[in-house]
N, C-alpha and C positions, 0 to 999 in steps of 0.2 A: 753744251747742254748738260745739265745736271742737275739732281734733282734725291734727297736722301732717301735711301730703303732703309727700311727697321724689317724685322721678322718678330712675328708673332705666332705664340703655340695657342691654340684653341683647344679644348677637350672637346671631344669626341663620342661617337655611340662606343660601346664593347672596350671600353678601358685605352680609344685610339688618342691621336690628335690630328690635328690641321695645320700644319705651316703657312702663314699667311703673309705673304711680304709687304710692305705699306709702304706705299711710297705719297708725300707730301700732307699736306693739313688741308683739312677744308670741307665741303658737302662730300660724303661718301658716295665711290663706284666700288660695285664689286666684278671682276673680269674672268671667264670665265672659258679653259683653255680647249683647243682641239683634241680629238679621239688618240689617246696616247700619250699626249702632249706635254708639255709641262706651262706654269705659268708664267713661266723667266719670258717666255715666246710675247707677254703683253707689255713688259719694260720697254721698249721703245716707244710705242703709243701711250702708255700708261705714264711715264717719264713726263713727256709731251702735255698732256693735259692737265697734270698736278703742274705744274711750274704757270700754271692759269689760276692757283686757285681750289684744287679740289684733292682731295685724299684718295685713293687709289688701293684698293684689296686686291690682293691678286695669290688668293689658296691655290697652296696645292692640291691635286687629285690625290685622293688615297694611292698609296704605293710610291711615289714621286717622292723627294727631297724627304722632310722627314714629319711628313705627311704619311699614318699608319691608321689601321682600321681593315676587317674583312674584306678581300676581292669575292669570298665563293658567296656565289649567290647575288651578286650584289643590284638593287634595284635602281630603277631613276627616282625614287623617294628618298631612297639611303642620298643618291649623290646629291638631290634637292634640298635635303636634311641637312648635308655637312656645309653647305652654303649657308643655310637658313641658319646654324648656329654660330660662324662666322659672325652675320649680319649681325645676329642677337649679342652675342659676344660686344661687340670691336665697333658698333654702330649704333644698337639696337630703334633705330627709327626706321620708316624707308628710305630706300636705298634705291640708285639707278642700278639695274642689273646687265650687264656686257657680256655675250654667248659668241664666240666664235664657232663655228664648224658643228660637230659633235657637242659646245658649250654653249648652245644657245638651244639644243634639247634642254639640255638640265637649266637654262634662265627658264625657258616657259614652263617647266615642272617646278621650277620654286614658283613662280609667278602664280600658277594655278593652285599651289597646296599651300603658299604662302601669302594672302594680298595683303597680310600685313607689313610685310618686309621689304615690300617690291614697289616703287615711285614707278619707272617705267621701265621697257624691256625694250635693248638693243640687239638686232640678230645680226651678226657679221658673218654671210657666207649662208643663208638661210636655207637647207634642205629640208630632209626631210617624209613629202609626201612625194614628188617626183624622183625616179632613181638614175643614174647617170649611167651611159652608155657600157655596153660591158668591157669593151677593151681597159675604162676610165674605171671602173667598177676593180676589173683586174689588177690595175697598177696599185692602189689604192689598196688592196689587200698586200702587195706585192712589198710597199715599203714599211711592214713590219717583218719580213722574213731577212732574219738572220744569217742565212745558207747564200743570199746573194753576193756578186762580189760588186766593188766599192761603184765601179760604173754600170752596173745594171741599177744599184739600188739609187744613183743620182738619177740613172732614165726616171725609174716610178716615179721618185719626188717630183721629176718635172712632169710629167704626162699628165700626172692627178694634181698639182697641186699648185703647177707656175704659171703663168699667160705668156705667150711666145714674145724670146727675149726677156726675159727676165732671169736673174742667175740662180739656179736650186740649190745652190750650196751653200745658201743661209739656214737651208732644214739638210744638211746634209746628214748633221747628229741628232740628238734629242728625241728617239722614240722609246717608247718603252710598251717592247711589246704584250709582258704579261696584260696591266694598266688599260690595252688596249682590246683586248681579249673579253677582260670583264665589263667592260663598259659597252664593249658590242652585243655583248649579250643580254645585257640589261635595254639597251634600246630598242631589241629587235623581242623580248618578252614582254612588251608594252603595246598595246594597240597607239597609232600614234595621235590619234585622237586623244588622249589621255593629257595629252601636254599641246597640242596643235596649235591653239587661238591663246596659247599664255594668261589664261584666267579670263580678267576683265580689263587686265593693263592695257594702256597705252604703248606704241610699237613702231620703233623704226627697224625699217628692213635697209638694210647695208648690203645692196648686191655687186661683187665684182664681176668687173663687165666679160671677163671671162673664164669665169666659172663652172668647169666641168665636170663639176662632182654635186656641188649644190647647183643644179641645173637653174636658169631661169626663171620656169614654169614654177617652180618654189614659191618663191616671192612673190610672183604676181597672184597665186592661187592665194596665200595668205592675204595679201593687200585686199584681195577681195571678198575674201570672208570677213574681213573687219574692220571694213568704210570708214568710217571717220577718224576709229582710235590708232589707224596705222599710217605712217608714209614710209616711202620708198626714198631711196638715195642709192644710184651707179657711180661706180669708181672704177675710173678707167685705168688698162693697162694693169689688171689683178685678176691674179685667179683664186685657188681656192685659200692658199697660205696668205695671203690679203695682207697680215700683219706684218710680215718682214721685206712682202712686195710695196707697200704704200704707206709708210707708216705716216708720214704728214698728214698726207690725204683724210687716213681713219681719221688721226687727232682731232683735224679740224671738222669735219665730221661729226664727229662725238661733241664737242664742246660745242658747235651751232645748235643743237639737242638740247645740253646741258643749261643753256642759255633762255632757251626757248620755254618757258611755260605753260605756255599755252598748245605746246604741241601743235603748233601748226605746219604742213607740209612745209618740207626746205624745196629748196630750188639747187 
């Protein structure tokens, strides 16, 4: 399986840019990565549904690859911004928008400050308004510190982030914890009401079945606040790192969506 990345520099707010990786030709996705994360983390899936047909975004976060622009201060408009100029950039029509974890706040904050740039909104791992257990809350803060050593800091990744049986040492690397710092604090200086129902979009919620960080009660509260315009899909044997646990799974996933026009619930 194969499938070409290009890299693409966007300009930015404050003299930054945006590294954009593109992988294939066709209807634009833009994908959009976890708290810390980087965007390499959606090549496997992203891989996956361009060799279908479809062109694939996948920016980096400020501070990541060479992806630059202010952390101090930084709000969920800045990060909905740098998406929105992406789009504007590199697409400039709607676009499907893809949120994992953490990136699927920032899909409903473009979706809400953007309805011109947003077709519809995928949440992968949809938190949010329920908070997850504190020991899970714990680990979770656990795997950006530094001071850990190599098998404390696999425990975290798995507690928070694998569904039992599953190997954590596909996130064993790739955090960055400054990246991670500012983006917490930008989600938690937001009422979350502010980005919550994604505008007026249209929404599939992507729950893994076992998800201890975006609990449950997430999804199902969203699905309920937005009757018609949202369906739901479980994907079994995932927890909250979803992408490197199920990658087929997501693909197909994603592209029974992408197929879909009419947005009618999947099965």
């Amino acid at each position: 399986m194969s499938a070409a990345t290009q890299v693409e520099l966007v300009d930015a707010d404050d003299d930054g840019q945006i590294e954009v990786l593109v992988i294939g030709e066709g209807p634009t996705v833009i994908c959009l990565p976890s708290l810390g994360r980087s965007a390499e983390d959606f090549v496997g899936v992203a891989t996956r549904v361009a060799l279908e047909g479809y062109r694939m975004l996948l920016p980096q976060p400020r501070g990541i690859g060479e992806s630059t622009g202010s952390l101090v201060g930084l709000t969920m408009q800045d990060l909905a911004d740098d998406a929105a100029r992406v789009l504007t950039s590199l697409n400039g029509i709607p676009s499907i928008v893809v949120g994992h974890a953490f990136g699927n706040r920032v899909a409903r904050m473009l979706a809400t400050l953007h309805p011109e740039l947003t077709e519809s909104v995928v949440l992968l791992a949809c938190g949010g308004m329920v908070p997850p257990a504190a020991e899970v809350s714990k680990a979770l803060v656990s795997v950006f510190d530094e001071r850990l050593s190599k098998h404390e800091h696999l425990q975290a990744v798995r507690t928070a982030f694998f569904a039992p049986g599953n190997d954590p040492s596909a996130w064993e690397g790739g955090w960055h914890p400054i990246v991670a710092a500012a983006q917490a604090a930008a989600t938690t200086a937001l009422d979350v009401n502010a980005w919550w129902t994604a505008g007026s979009a249209d929404v599939l919620i992507v729950q893994p079945a076992d998800d201890v960080v975006a609990v449950p009660e997430n999804g199902q509260q969203l699905l309920a606040a937005l009757g018609s315009r949202a369906a739901m899909v479980e994907i079994a044997h995932a927890g909250h790192a979803l992408l490197p646990e199920q990658p087929e799974a997501v693909a197909r996933t994603l592209l029974r969506w992408l197929g879909n026009p009419d947005r009618e619930p999947q099965s």
